[in-house]
C-alpha positions as CSV (number, residue, x, y, z in Angstrom):
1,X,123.6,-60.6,50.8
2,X,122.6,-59.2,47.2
3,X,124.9,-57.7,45.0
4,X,124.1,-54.8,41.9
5,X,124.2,-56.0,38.9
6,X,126.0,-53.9,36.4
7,X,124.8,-52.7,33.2
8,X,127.5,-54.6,30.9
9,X,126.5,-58.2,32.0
10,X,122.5,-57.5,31.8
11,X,122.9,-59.1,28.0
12,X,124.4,-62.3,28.9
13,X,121.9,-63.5,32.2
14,X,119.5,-65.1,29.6
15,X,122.2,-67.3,27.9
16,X,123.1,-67.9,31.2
17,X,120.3,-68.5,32.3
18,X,119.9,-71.0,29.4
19,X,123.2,-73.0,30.2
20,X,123.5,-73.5,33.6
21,X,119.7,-73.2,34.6
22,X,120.2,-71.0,37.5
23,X,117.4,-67.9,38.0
24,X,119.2,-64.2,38.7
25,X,117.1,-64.2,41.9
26,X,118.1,-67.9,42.9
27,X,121.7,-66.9,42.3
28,X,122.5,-63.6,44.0
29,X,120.2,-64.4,47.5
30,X,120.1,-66.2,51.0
31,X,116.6,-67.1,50.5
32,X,115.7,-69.8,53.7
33,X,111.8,-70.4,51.6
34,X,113.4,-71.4,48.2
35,X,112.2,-74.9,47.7
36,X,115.0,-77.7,48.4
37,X,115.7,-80.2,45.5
38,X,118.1,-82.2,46.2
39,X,119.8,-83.5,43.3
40,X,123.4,-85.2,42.5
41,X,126.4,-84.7,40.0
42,X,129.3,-86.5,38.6
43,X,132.8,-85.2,37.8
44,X,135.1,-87.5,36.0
45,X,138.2,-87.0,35.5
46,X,140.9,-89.8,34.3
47,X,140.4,-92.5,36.7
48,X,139.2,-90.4,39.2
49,X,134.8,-90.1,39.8
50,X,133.7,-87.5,42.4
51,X,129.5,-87.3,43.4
52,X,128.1,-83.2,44.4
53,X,125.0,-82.7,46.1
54,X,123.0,-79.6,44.1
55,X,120.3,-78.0,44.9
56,X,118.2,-74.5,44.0
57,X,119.7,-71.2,44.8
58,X,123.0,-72.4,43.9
59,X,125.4,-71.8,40.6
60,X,124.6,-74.9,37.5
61,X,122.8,-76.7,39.8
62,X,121.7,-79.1,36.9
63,X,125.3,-79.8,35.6
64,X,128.8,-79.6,35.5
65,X,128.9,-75.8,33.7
66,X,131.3,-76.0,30.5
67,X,133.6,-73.4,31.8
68,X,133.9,-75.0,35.2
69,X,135.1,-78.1,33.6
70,X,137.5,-76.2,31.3
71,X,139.3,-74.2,34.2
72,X,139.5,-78.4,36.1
73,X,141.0,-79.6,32.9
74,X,143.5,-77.3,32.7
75,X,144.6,-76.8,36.1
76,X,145.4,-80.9,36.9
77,X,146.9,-80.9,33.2
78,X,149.7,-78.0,34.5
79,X,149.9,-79.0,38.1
80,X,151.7,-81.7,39.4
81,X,152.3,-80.5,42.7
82,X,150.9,-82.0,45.8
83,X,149.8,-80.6,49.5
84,X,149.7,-77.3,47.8
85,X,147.5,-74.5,49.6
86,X,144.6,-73.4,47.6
87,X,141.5,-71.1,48.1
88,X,138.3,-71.5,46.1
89,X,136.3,-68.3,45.9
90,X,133.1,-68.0,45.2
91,X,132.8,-71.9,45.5
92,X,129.4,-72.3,45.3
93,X,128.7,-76.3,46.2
94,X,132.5,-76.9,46.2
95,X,132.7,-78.6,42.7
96,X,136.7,-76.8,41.7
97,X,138.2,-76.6,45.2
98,X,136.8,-80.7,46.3
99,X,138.5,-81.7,42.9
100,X,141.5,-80.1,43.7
101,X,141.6,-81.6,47.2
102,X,141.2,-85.1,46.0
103,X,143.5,-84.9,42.7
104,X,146.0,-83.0,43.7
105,X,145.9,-84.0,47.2
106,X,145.8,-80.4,47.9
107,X,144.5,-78.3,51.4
108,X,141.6,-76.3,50.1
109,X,139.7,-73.4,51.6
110,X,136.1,-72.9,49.7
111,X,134.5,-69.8,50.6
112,X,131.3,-67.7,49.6
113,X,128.4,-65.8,50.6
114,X,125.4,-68.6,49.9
115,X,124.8,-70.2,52.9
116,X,122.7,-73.1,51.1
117,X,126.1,-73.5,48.9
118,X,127.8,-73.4,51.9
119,X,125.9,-76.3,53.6
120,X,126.4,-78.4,50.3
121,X,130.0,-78.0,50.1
122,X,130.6,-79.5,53.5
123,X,128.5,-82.3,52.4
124,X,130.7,-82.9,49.6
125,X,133.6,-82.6,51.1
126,X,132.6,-85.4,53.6
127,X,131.1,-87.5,50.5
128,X,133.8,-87.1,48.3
129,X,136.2,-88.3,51.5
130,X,138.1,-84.9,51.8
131,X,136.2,-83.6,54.9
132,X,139.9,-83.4,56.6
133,X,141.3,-81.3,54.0
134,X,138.5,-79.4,53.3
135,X,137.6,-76.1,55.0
136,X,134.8,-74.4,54.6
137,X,134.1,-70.5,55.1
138,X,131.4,-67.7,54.9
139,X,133.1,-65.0,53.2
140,X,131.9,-62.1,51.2
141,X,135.2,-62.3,48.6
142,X,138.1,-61.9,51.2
143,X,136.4,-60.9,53.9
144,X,136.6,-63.3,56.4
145,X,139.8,-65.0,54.7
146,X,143.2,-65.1,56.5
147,X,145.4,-67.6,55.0
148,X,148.0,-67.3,52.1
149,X,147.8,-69.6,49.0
150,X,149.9,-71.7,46.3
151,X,146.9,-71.2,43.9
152,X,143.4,-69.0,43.9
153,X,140.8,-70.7,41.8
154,X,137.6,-69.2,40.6
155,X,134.5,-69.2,38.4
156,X,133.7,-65.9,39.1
157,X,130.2,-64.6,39.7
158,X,129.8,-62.6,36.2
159,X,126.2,-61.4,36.8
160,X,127.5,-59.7,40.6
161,X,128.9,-57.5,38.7
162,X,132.8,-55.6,37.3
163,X,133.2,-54.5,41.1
164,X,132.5,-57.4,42.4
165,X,134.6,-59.8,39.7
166,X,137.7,-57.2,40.1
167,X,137.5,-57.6,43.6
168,X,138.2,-61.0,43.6
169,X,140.4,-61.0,40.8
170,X,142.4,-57.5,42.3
171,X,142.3,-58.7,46.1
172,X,143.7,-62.2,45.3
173,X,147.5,-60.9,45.3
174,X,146.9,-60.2,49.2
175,X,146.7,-63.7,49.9
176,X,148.6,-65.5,47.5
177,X,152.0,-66.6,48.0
178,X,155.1,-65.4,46.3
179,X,154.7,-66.4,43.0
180,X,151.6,-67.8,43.8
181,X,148.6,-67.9,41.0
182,X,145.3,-67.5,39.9
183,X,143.3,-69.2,38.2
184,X,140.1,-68.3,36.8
185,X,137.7,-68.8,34.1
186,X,135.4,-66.6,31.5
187,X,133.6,-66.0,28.5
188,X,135.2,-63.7,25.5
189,X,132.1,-62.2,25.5
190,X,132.0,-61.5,29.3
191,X,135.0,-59.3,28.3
192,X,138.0,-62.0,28.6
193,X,140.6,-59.3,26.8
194,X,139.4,-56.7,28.7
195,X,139.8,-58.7,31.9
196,X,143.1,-59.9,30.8
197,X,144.4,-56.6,30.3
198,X,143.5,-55.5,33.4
199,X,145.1,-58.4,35.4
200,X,148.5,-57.5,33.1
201,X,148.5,-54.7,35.5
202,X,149.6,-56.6,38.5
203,X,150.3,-60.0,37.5
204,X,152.2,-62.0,34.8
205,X,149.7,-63.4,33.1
206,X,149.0,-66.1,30.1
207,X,145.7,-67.7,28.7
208,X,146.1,-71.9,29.5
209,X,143.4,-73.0,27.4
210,X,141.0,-71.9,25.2
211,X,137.7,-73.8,24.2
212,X,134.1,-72.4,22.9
213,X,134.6,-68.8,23.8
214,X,135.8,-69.9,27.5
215,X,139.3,-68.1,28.1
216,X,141.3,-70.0,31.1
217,X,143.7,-67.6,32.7
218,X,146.8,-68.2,34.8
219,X,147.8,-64.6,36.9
220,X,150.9,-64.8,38.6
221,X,151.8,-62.9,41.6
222,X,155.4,-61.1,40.8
């Protein structure tokens, strides 16, 4: 599945590109013939060391992307709940929703629409020993999700696009819980006010952390 890219985000794909060493093409397709590299990634947290299988086609395959480990940070330092129910959209190889599982001791749901993410993110799951917690889900956005949540986590997909980043920010109230939340993660010059504002619409909402240009916002169902 491809998605059209909107005119807004055009300016940001090369600093993108630049941080997280992803190509557009890579990132928006199911493409069988891309060239497998397997490669592996540490996420430390506190006492706690998780490993991630990367590869190409798939979102920072290189590294742990700054913003990624921003929205981490802040969600273990403000919950301290356990066996809570959360869905990871757009979860690429499963790096926010297998931290969860294993530091909160939460039941996750990753879902997205790359299949070669996909694949990894059941490999991590079973490497980082959360494979019983863990399930994973082709899903364009919502699509094929039927659960409610505690929490919604995402890093979303900038370069798909406003419709598609509303959509996952918009549809999330549908399956969260009463007062459930959102979390998510992005740029002020990806339009973080802008995005805020619009999420004041529907949800009670407050910025957690702030680093570098990276906004982390909480959105609370009321």
């Amino acid at each position: 599945m491809t998605f059209e890219v909107d005119n807004y985000i055009i300016k940001y794909i090369i600093v993108l590109q630049k941080e997280t060493g992803d190509s557009l093409e890579q990132y928006f397709t199911n493409n069988p013939n891309l060239k497998s590299e397997i490669r592996t990634i540490t996420y430390k947290y506190k006492e706690h060391e998780l490993t991630f299988f990367s590869d190409n086609g798939v979102f920072s395959k290189n590294k742990i992307d700054f913003g990624s480990n921003l929205l981490l940070e802040a969600l273990f330092e403000n919950v301290n709940k356990e066996n809570l129910d959360i869905l990871d959209v757009g979860c690429g190889y499963g790096l926010l929703g297998i931290s969860a599982a294993k530091i909160l001791n939460a039941k996750v749901t990753l879902c997205d629409v790359n299949k070669r993410a996909l694949h990894l993110a059941e490999k991590n799951a079973l490497q980082n020993g959360v494979s019983n917690s863990v399930k994973v889900l082709e899903s364009n956005i919502y699509q094929n999700i039927t659960g409610i949540y505690d929490l919604i986590i995402t890093n979303p997909p900038i370069r798909a696009g406003k419709t598609v980043v509303y959509g996952i920010l918009d549809g999330a109230r549908d399956y969260l819980k009463e007062d459930g939340e959102l979390w998510m993660v992005i740029r002020k010059d990806q339009g973080a006010k802008s995005t805020m504002k619009h999420l004041e619409e529907n949800y009670e909402c407050q910025v957690v952390k702030k680093s570098k240009g990276f906004y982390i916002i909480k959105a609370k169902k009321h």
